[in-house]
N, C-alpha and C positions, 0 to 999 in steps of 0.2 A: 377403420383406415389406419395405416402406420402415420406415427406420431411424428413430427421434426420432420415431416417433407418440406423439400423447396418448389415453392411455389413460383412459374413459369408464365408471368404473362406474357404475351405475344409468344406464346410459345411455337408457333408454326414460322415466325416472321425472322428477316433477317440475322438480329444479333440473337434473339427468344431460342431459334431452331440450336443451334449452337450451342447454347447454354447447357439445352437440355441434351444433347451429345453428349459433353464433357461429363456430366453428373454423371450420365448412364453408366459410361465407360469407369467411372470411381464407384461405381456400385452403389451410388449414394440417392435417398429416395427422391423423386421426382415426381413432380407434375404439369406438364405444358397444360396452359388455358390460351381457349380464343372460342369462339363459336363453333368451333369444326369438333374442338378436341374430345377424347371418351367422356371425361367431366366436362362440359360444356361451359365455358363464361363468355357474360355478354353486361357489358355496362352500365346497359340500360335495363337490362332486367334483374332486379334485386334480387328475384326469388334462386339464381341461377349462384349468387355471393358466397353461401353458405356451405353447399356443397364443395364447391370453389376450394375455398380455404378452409375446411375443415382437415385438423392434422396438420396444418399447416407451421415451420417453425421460420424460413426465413423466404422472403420475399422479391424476386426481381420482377420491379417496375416501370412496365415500360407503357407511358402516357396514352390513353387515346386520341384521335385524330380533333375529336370535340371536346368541348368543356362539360364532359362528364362529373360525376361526384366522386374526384380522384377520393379527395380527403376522407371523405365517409368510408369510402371500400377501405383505404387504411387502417384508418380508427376499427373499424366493422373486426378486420385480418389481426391486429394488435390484441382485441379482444378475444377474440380465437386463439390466442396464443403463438404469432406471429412474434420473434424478437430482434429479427434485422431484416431490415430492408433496405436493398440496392437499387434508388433509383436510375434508368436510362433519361440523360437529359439532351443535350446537345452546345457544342460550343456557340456563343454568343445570345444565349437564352435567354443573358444580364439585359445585354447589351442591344438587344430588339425588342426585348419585352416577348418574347415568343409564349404565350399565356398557357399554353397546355403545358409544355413543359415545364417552364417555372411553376406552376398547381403542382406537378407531382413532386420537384426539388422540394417544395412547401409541404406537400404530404408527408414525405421522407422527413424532414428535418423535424417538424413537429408531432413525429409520431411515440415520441416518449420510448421508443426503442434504438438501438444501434442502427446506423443508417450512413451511408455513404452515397456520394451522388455521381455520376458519372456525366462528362462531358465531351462528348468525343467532336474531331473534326468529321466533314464530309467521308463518307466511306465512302473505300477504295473499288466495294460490290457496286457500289451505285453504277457500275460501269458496264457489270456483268449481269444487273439483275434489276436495276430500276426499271419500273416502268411507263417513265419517259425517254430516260438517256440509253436505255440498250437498242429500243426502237431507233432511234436515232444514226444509233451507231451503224445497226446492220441496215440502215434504207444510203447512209452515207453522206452524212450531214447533221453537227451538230452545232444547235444553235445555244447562244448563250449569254448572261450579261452577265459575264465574272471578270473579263480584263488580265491587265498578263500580271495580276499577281499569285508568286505560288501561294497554295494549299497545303497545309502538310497532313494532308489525307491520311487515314487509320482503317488498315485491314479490320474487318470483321473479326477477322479469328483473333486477333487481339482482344479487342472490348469483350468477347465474349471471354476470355481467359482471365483478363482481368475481372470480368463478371463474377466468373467461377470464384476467384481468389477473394472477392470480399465477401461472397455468401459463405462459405466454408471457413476460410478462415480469420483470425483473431487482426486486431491490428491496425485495423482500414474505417472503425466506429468515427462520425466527424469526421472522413477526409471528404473532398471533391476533386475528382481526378480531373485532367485536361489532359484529353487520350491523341496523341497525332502520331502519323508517321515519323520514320529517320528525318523525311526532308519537303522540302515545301515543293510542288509542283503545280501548275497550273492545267487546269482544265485542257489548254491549247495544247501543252505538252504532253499529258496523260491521254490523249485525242491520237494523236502523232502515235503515241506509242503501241496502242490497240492495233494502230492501221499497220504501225510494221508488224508487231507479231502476229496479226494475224493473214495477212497479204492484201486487207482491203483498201480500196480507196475510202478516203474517210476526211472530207472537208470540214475543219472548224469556221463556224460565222460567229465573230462578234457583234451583240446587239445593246442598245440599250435595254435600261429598263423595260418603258414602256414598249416598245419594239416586242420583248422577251413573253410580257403579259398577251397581245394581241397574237404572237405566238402560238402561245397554248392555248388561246381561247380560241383561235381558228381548229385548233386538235379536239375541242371538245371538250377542253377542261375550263369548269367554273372558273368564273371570276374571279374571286374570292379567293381557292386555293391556289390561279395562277398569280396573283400578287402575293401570297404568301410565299410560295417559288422563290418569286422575284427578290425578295426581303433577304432569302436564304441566300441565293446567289451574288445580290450584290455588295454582303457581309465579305467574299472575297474582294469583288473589286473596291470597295473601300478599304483593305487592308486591317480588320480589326481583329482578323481571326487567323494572319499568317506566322504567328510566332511557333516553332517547333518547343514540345513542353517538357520530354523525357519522363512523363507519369508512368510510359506504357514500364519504361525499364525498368524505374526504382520499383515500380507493384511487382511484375516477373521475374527480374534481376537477368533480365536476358534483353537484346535491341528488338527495338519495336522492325515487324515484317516490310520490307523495302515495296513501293510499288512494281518494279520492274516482277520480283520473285512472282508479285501477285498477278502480272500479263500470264507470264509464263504458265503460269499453273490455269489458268481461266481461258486458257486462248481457246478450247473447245466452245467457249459462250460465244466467239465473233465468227468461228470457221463456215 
């Protein structure tokens, strides 16, 4: 196998897919992993590790949904000759205790290699491609416990660019970025704005917390992931995660992608 590939977890997923675009297109070697992919990985199967990250030189990590054995597959990937690792974290990770992702900040940091952590706010796809809130969108009605504080929500194609920029290059060893958009928006307003561009009706419901959980538990979704939701959401309406950070610019030296550009461009996901 070619030596100094960058290795793609979530490779078919959100920011993962992306990543592994940009690489392609620099001609630079690649590997997306998840269970689907040519080399197959799977978390809980060790035997599937090694193939994995064989050749492998630097690393984007992006946490499973469970408390897997982040740190091992690190340590495992370092041993292999893995010498930077990018982990995918999430803004407010400190500040809930969100235990997956802090395990892989913690993997990254104590991996005795170059390692940069990424923080991003709520994405901007969450709109275009979750699958809770794009349902939502096109049935015309979303419900939610965030509150009218803005978001300074971050394009995809951001965190992946800055993805790209610390696996590839120098510079970025020991930072933790905090990835947001230009400007803070709020759920209610980013709601509003889908519905004009794309001509739909489209009512936001404010709910509580608990309202928000019985919610999604009436959709079908566990308990357990629907109070983690809720944790997530209500990290805006308690206002701990609405600071606008400028990491996206100083990393690219360009302004981080407006939400508006991003209706614009995605308005075939509401049409």
């Amino acid at each position: 196998m070619t030596a100094n590939v960058n290795l793609v977890l979530g490779g078919t997923g959100k920011t993962g897919r992306r990543v592994v675009s940009r690489l392609r297109e620099r001609n630079l070697p690649v590997r997306p992993l998840s269970r689907s992919t040519e080399i197959p990985f799977d978390w809980t199967d060790r035997a599937t590790w090694g193939p994995a990250i064989e050749g492998g030189g630097a690393l984007y990590l992006v946490p499973p949904f469970a408390l897997d054995p982040i740190h091992e597959f690190v340590q495992r990937a370092v041993e292999a000759g893995v010498r930077r690792v990018v982990a995918l974290s999430g803004r407010g990770s400190d500040l809930y205790h969100f235990q997956v992702m802090l395990r892989g900040e913690r993997a990254a940091r104590e991996s005795g290699v170059d390692w940069t952590v990424l923080r991003p706010n709520h994405f901007f796809q969450n709109f275009s491609e979750d699958p809770l809130l794009l349902p939502a969108l096109l049935a015309g009605e979303v419900v939610l416990p965030t509150g009218d504080h803005p978001d300074p929500m971050v394009d995809v194609e951001d965190i992946a660019d800055v993805a790209v920029a610390a696996l590839t290059e120098d510079g970025h060893s020991g930072q933790t970025y905090t990835l947001t958009g230009p400007r803070g928006i709020s759920f209610a307003e980013g709601t509003a704005l889908v519905a004009r561009e794309s001509g739909r009706e489209i009512r936001y419901k404010e709910v509580s917390g608990p309202e928000y959980v019985a919610h999604l538990v009436a959709q079908g979704v566990p308990v357990d992931d629907a109070r983690d939701l809720r944790t997530v959401y209500e990290a805006v309406r308690e206002g701990t995660i609405v600071e606008q950070s400028g990491d996206v610019e100083r990393v690219l030296g360009r302004p981080a992608r407006d939400f508006e550009s991003f209706v614009r461009r995605e308005r075939t996901a509401w049409v």
